[in-house]
Biopython code that builds the backbone (N, CA, C, O; Angstrom):
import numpy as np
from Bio.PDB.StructureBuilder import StructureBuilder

atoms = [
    (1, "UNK", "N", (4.010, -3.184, -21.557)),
    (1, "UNK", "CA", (4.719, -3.604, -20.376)),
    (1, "UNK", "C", (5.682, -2.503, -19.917)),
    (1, "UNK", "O", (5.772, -2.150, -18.741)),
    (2, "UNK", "N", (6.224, -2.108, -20.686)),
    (2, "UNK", "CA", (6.983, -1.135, -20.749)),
    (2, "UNK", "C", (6.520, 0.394, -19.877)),
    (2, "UNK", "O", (7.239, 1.012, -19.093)),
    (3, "UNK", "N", (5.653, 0.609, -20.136)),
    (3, "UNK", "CA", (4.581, 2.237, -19.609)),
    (3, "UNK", "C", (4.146, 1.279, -17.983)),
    (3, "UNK", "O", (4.209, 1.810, -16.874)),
    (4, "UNK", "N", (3.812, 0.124, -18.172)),
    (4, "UNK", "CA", (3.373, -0.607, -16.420)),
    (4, "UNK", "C", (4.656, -0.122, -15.815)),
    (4, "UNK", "O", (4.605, 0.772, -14.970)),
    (5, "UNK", "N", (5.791, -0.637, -16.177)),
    (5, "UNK", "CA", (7.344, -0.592, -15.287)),
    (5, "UNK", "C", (7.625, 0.984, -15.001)),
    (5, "UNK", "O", (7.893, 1.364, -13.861)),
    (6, "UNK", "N", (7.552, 1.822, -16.035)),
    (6, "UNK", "CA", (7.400, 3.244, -16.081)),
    (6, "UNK", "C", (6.735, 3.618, -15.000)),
    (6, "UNK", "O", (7.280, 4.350, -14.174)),
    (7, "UNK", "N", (5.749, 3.274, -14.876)),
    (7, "UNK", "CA", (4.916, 3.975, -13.728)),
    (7, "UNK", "C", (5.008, 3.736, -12.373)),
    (7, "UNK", "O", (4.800, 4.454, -11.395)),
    (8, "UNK", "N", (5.366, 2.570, -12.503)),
    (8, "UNK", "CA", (5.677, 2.113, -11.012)),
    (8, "UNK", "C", (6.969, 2.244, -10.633)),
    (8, "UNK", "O", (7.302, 2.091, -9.458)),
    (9, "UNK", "N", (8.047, 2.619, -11.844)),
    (9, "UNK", "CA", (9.099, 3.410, -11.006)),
    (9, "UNK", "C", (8.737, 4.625, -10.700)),
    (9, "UNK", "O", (8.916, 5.018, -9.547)),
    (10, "UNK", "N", (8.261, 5.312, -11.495)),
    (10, "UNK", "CA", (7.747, 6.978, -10.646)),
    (10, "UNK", "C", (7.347, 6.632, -9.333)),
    (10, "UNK", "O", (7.920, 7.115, -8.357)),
    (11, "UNK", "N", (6.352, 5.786, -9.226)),
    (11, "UNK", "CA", (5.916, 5.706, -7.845)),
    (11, "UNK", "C", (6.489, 5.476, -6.858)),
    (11, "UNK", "O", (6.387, 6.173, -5.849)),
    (12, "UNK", "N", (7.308, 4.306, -6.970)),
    (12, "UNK", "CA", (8.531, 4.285, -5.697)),
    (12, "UNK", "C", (9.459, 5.501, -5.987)),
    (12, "UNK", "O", (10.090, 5.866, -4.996)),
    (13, "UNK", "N", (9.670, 6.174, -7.076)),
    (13, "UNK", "CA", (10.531, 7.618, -6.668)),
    (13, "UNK", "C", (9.740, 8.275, -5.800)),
    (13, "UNK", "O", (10.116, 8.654, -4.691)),
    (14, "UNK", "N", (8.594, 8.439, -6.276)),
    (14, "UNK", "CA", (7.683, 9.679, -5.435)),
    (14, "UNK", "C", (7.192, 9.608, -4.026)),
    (14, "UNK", "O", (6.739, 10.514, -3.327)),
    (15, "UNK", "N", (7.396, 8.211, -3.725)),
    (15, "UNK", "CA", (7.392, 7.765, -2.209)),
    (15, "UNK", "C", (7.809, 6.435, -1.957)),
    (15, "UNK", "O", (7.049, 5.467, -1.952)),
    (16, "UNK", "N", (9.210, 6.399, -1.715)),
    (16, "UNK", "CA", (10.039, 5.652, -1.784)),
    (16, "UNK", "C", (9.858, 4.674, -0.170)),
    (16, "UNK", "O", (10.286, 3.536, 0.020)),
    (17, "UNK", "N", (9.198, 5.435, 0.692)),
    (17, "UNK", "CA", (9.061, 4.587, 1.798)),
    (17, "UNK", "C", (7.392, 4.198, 2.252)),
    (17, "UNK", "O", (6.765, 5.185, 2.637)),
    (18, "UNK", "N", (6.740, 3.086, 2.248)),
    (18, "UNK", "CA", (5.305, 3.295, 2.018)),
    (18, "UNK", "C", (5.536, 1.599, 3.190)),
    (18, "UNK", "O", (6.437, 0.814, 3.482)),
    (19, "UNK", "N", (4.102, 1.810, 3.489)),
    (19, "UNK", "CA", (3.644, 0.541, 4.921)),
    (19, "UNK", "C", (2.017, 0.683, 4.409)),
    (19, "UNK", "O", (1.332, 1.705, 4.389)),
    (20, "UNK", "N", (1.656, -0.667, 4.015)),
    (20, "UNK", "CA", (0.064, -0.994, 4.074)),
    (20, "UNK", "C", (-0.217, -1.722, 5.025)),
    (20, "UNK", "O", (0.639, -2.220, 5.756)),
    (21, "UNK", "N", (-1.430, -1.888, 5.151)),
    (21, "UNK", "CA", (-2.241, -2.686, 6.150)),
    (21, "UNK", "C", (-3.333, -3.219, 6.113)),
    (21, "UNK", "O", (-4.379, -2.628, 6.380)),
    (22, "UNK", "N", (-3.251, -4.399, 5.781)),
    (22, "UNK", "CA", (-4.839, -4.677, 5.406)),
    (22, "UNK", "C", (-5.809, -5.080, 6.286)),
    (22, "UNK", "O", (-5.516, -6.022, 7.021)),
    (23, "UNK", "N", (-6.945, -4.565, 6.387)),
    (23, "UNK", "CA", (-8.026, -4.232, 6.881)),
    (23, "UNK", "C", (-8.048, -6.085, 7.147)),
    (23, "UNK", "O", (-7.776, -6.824, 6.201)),
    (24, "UNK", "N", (-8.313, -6.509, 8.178)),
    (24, "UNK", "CA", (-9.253, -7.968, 8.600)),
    (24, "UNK", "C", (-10.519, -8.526, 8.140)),
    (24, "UNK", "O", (-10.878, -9.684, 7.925)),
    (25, "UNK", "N", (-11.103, -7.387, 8.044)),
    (25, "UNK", "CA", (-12.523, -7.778, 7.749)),
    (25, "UNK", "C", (-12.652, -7.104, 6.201)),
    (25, "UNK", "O", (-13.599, -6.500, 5.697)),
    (26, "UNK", "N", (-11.361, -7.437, 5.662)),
    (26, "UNK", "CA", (-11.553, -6.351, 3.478)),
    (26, "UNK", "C", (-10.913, -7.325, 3.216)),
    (26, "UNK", "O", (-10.708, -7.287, 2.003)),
    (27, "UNK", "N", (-10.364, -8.395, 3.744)),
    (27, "UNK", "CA", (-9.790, -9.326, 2.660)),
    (27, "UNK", "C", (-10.834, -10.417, 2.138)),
    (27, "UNK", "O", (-11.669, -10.803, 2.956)),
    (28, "UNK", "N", (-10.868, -11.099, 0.476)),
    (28, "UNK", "CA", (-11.122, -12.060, 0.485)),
    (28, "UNK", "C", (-10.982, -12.344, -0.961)),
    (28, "UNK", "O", (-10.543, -11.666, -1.891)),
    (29, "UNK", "N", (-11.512, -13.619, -0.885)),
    (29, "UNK", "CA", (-10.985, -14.362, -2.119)),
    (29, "UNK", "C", (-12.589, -15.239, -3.086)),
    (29, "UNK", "O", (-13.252, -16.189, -2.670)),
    (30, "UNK", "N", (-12.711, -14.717, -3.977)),
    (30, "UNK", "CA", (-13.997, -15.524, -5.354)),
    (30, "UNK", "C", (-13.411, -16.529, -5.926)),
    (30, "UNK", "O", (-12.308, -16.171, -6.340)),
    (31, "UNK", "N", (-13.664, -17.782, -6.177)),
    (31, "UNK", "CA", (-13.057, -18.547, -7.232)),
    (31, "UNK", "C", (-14.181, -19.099, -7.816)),
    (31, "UNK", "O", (-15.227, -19.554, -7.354)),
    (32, "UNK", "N", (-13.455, -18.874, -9.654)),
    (32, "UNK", "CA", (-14.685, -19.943, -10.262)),
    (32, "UNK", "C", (-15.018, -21.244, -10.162)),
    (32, "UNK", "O", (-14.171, -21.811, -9.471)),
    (33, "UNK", "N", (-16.021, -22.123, -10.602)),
    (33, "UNK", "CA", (-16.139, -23.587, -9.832)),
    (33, "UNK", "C", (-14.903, -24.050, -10.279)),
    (33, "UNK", "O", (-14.135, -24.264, -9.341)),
    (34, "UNK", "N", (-14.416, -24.291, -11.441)),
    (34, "UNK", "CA", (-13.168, -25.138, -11.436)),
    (34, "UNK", "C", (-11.978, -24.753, -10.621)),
    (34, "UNK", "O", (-11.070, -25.502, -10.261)),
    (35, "UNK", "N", (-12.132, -23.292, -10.346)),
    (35, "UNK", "CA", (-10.716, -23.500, -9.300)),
    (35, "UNK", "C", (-9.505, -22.662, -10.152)),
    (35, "UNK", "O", (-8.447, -22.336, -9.615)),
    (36, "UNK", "N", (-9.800, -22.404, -11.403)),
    (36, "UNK", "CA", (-8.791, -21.937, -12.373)),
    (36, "UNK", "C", (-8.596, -20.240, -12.516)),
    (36, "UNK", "O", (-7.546, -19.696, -12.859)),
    (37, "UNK", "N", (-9.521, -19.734, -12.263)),
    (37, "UNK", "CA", (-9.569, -18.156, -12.112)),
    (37, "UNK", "C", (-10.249, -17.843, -10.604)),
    (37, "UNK", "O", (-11.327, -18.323, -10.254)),
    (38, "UNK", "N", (-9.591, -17.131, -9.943)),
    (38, "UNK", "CA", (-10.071, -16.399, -8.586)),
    (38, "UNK", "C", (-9.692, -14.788, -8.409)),
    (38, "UNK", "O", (-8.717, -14.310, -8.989)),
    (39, "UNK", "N", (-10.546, -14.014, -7.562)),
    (39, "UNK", "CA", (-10.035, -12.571, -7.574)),
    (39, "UNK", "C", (-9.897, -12.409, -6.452)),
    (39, "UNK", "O", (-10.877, -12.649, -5.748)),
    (40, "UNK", "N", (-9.201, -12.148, -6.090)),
    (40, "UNK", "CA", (-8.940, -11.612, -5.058)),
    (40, "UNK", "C", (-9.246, -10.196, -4.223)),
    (40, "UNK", "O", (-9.501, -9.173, -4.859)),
    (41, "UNK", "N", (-9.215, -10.194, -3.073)),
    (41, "UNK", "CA", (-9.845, -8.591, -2.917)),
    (41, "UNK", "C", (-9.334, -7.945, -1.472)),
    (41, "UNK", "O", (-9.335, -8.790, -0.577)),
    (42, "UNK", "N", (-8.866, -6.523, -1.028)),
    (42, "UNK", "CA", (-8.871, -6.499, -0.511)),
    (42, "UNK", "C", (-8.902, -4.643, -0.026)),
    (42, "UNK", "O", (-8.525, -3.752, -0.787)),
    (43, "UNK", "N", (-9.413, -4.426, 1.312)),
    (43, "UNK", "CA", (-8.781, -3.050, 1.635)),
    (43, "UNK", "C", (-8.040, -2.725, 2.570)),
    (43, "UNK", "O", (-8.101, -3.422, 3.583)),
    (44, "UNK", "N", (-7.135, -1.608, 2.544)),
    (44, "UNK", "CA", (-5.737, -1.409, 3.114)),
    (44, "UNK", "C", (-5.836, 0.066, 3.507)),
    (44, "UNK", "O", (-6.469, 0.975, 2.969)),
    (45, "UNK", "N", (-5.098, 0.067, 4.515)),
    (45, "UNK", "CA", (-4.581, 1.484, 5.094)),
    (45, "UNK", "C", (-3.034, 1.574, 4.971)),
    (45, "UNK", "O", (-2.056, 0.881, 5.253)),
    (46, "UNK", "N", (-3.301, 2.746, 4.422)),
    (46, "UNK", "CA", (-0.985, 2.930, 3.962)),
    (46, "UNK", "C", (-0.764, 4.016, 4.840)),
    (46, "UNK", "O", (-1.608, 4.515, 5.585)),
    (47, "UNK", "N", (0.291, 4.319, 4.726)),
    (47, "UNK", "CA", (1.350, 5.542, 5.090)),
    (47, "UNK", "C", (2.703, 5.382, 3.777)),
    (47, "UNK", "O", (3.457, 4.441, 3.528)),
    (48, "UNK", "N", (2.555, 6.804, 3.124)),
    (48, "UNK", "CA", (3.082, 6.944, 2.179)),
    (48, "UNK", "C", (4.469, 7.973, 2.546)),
    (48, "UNK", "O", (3.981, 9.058, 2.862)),
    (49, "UNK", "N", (5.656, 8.037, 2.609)),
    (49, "UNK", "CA", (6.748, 9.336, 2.908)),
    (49, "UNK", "C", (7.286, 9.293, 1.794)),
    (49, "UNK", "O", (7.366, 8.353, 1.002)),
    (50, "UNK", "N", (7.805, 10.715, 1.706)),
    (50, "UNK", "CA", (9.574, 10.998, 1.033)),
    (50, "UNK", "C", (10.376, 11.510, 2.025)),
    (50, "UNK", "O", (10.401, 12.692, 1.682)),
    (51, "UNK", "N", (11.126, 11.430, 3.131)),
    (51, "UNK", "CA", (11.654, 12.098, 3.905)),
    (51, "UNK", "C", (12.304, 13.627, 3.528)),
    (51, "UNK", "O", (12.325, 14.670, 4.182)),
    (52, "UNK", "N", (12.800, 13.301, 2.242)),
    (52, "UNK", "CA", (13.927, 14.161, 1.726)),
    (52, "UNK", "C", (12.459, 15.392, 1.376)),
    (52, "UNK", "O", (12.547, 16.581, 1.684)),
    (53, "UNK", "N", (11.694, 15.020, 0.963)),
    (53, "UNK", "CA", (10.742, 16.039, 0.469)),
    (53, "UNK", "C", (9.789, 16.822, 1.400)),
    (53, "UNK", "O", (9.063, 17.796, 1.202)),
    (54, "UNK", "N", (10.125, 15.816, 2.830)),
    (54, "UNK", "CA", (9.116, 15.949, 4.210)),
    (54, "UNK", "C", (7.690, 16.322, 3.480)),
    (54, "UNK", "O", (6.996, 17.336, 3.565)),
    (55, "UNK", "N", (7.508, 14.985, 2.655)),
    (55, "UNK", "CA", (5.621, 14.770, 2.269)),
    (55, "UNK", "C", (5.578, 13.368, 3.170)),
    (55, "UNK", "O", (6.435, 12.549, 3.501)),
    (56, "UNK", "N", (4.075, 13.515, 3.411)),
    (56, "UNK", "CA", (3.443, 12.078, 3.990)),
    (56, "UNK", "C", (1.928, 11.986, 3.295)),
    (56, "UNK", "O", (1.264, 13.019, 3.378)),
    (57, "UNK", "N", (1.453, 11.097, 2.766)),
    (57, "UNK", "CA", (0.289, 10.532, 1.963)),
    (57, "UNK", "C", (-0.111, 9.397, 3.032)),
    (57, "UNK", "O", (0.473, 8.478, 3.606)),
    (58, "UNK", "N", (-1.221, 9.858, 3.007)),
    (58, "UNK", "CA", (-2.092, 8.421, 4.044)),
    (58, "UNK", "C", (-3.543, 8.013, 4.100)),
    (58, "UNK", "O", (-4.265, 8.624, 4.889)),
    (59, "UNK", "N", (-4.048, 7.068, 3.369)),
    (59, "UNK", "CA", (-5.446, 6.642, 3.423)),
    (59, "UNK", "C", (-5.753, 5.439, 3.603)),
    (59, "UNK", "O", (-5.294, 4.585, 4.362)),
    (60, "UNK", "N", (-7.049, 5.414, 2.401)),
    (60, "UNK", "CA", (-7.512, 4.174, 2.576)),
    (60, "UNK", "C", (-7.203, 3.620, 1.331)),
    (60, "UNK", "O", (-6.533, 4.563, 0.910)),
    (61, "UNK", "N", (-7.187, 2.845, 0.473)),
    (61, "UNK", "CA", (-7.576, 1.778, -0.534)),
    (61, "UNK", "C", (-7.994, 0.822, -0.601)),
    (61, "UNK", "O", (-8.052, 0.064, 0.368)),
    (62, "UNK", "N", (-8.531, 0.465, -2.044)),
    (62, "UNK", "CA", (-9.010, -1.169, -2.185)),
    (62, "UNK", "C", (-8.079, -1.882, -3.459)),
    (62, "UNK", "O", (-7.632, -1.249, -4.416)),
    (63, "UNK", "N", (-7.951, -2.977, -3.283)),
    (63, "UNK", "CA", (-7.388, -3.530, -4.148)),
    (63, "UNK", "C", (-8.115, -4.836, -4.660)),
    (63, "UNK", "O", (-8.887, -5.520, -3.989)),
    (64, "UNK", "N", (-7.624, -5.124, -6.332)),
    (64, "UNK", "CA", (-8.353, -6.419, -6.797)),
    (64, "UNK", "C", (-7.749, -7.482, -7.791)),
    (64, "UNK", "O", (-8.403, -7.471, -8.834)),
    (65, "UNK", "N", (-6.944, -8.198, -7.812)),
    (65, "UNK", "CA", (-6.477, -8.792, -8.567)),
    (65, "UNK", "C", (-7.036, -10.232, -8.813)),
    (65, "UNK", "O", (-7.590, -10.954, -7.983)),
    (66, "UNK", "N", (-6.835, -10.435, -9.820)),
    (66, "UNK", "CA", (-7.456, -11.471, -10.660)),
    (66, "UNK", "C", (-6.541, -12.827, -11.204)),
    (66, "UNK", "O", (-6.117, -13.007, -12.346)),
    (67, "UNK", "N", (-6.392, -13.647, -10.099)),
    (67, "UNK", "CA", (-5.507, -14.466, -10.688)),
    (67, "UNK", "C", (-5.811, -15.681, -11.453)),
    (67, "UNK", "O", (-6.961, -16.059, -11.227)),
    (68, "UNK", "N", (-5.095, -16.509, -12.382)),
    (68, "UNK", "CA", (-5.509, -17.062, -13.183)),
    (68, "UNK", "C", (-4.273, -18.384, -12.902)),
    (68, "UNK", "O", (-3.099, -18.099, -13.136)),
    (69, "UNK", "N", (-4.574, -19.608, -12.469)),
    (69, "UNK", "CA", (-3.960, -21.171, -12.392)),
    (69, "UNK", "C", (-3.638, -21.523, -13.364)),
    (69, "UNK", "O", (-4.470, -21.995, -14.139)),
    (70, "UNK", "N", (-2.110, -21.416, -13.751)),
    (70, "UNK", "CA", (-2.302, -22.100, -14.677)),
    (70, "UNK", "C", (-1.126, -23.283, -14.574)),
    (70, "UNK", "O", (0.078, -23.037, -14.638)),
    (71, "UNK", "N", (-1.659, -24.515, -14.414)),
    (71, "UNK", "CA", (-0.707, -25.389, -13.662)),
    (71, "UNK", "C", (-1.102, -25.287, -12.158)),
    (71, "UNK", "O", (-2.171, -25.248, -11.548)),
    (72, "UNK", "N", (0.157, -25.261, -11.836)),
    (72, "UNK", "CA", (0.467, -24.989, -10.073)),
    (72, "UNK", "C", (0.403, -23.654, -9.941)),
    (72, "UNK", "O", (0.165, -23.101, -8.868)),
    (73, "UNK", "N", (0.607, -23.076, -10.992)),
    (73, "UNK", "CA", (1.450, -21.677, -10.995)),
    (73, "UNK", "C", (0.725, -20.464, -11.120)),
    (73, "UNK", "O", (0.771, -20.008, -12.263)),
    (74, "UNK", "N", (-0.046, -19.679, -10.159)),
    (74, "UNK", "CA", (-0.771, -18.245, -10.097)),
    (74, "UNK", "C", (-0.085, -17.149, -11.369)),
    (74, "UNK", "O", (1.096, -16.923, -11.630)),
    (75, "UNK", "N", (-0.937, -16.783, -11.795)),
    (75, "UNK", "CA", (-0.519, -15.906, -12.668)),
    (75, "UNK", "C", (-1.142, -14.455, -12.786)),
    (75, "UNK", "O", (-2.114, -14.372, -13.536)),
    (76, "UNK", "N", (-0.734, -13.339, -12.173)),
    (76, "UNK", "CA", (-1.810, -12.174, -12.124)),
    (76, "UNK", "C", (-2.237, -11.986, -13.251)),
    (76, "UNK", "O", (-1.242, -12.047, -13.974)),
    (77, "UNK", "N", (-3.412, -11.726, -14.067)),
    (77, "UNK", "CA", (-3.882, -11.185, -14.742)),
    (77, "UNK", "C", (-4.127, -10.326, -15.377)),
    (77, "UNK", "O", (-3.870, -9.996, -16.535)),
    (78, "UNK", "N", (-5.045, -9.637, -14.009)),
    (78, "UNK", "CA", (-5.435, -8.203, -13.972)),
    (78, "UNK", "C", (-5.334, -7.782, -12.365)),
    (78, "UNK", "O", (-5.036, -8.479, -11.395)),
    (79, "UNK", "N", (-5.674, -6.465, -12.449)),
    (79, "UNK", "CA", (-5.035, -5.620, -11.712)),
    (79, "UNK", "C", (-6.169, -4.491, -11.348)),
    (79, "UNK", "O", (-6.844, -4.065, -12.286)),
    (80, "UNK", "N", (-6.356, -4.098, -10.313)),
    (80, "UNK", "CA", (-7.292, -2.760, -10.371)),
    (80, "UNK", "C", (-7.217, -2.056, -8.858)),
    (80, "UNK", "O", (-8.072, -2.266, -7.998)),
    (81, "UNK", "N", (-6.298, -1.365, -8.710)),
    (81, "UNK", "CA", (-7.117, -0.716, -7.342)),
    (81, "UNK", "C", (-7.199, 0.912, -7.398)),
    (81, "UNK", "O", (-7.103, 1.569, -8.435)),
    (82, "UNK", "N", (-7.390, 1.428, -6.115)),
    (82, "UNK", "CA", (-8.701, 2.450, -6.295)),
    (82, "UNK", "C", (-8.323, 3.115, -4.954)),
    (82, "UNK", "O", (-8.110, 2.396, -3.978)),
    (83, "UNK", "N", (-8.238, 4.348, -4.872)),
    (83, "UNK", "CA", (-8.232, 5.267, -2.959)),
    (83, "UNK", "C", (-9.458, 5.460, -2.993)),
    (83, "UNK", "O", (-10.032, 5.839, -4.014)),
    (84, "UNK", "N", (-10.074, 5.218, -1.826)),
    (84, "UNK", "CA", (-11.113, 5.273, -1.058)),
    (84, "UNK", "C", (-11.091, 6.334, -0.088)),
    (84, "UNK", "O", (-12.099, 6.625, 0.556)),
    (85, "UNK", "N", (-9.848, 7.004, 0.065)),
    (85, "UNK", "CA", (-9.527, 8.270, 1.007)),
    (85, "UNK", "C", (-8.157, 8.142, 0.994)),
    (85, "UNK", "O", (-7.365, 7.200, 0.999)),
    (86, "UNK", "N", (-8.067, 9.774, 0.969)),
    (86, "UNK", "CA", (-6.475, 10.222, 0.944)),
    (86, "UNK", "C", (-6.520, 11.186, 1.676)),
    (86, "UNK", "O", (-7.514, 11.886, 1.866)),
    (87, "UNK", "N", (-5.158, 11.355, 2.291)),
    (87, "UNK", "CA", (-4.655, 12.757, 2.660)),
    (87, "UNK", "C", (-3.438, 13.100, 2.826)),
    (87, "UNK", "O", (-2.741, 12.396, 3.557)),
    (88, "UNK", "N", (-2.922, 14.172, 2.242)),
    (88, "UNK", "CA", (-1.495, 14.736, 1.981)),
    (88, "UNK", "C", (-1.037, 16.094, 2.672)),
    (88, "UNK", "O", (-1.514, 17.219, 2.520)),
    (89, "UNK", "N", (-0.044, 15.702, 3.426)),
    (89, "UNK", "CA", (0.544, 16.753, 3.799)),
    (89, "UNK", "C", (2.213, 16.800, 4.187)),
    (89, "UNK", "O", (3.117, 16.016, 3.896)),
    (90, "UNK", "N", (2.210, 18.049, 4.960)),
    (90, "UNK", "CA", (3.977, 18.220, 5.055)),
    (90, "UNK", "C", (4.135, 17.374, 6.607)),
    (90, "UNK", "O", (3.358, 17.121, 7.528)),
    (91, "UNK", "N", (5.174, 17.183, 6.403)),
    (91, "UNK", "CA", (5.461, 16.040, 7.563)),
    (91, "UNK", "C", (6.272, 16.518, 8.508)),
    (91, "UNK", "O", (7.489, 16.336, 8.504)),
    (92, "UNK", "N", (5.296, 17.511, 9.854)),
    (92, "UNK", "CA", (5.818, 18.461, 10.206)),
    (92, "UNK", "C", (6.967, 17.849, 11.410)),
    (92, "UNK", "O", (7.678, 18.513, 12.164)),
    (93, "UNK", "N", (6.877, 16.627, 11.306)),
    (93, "UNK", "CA", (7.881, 15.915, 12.592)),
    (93, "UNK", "C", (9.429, 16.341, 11.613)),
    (93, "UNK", "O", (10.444, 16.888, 12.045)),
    (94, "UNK", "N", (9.191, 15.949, 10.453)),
    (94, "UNK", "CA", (10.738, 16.572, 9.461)),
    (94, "UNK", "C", (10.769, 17.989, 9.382)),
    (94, "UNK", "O", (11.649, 18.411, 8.632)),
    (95, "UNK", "N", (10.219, 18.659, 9.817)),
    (95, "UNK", "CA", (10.913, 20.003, 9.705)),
    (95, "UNK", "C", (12.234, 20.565, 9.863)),
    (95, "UNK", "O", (12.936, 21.232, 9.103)),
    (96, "UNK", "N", (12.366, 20.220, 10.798)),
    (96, "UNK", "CA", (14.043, 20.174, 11.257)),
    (96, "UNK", "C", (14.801, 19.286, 10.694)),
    (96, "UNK", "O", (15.963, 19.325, 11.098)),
    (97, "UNK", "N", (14.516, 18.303, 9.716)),
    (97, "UNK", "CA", (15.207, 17.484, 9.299)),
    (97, "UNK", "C", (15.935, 18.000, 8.010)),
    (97, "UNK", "O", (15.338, 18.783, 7.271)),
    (98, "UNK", "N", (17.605, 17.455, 7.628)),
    (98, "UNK", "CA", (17.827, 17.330, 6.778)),
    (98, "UNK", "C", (17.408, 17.142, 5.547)),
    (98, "UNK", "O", (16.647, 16.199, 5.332)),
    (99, "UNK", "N", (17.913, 18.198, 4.244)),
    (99, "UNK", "CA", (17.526, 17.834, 3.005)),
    (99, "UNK", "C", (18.289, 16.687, 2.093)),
    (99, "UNK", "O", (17.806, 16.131, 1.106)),
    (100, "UNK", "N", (19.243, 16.528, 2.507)),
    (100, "UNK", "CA", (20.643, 15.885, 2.424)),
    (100, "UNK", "C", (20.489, 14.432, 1.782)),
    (100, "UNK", "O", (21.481, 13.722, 1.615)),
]
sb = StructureBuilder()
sb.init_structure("model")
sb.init_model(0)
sb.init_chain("A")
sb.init_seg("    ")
for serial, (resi, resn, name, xyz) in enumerate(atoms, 1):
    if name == "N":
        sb.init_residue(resn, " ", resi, " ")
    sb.init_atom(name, np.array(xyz, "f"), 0.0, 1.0, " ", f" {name:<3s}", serial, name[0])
structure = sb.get_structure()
């Protein structure tokens, strides 16, 4: 649990300001017959910044989580997603911007 939390603080350090979007026609949802495990699914378009670093990251992804009922109460499971397209560059609108 510990190395999960780890990583996903790097990640909001490394791009602390991020916007997804999920695709209309990439969302959806499997459930088994009882109703107790479903996965979920979906694909997204982000925009990734650091201002201070003037980087911008922007693609595609998919995402998949696996939730599990137990009670009333959703419980993620598992976890899996995946870039489907990336692209990184300097974020030439910050050029002139402060490092500050």
């Amino acid at each position: 649990m510990k190395r999960l939390f780890d990583e996903k603080r790097r990640f909001v350090k490394r791009w602390p300001e991020r916007d997804y979007r999920p695709r209309e026609d990439g969302v959806g949802t499997t459930c088994n017959p009882a109703g107790e495990i479903c996965t979920v699914h979906a694909v997204f378009d982000y925009t990734a910044t650091h201002p201070k670093r003037r980087r911008v990251s922007q693609g595609t992804g998919a995402l998949q989580l696996v939730v599990h009922f137990i009670g009333d109460r959703p419980v993620i499971v598992a976890e899996h997603s995946t870039l489907l397209g990336q692209e990184r560059k300097r974020n030439l609108a910050l050029e002139g911007a402060s490092n500050d």
